[in-house]
C-alpha positions, 0 to 999 in steps of 0.5 A: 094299598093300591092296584094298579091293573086291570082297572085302578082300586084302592084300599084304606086301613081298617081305622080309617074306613070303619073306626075300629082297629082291626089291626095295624100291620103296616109294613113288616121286614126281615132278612128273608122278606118285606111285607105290607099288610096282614092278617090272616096273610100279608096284603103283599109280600116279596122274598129277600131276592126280589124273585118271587112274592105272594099276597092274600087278603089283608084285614089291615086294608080289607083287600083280596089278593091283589095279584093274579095268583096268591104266589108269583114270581116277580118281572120288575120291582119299583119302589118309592120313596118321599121325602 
């Protein structure tokens, strides 16, 4: 899980950073959301118009909110793909 402003951090999945398995909630979809991360919320999450999202703090990677609020609404969307 990465973020980008103010300043670049980034976090690793539980497993890897302390070798216990917290938890394996990497990427979450349904019709009405998409979601990374979880436990007790999602690290990040965007609701199926691309409007609005929300993040909390994440056991899969051990990250806080990575917004500036724990609900927002969203400006842009950029998503990547590697193939």
């Amino acid at each position: 899980m990465v973020r980008l402003q103010p300043n670049f951090v980034h976090w690793k999945w539980w497993q890897q950073r302390m070798n216990l398995a917290r938890n394996d909630f990497f990427q979450f979809g349904r019709p009405e959301c998409l979601a990374l991360g979880g436990a007790p919320r999602y690290a990040i999450s965007l609701d199926n118009e691309l409007l609005r999202g929300s993040s909390g703090l994440s056991e899969s990677f051990g990250s806080p909110c990575l917004a500036s609020q724990e609900d927002f609404e969203i400006g842009k969307v950029e998503l990547w793909g590697l193939v």
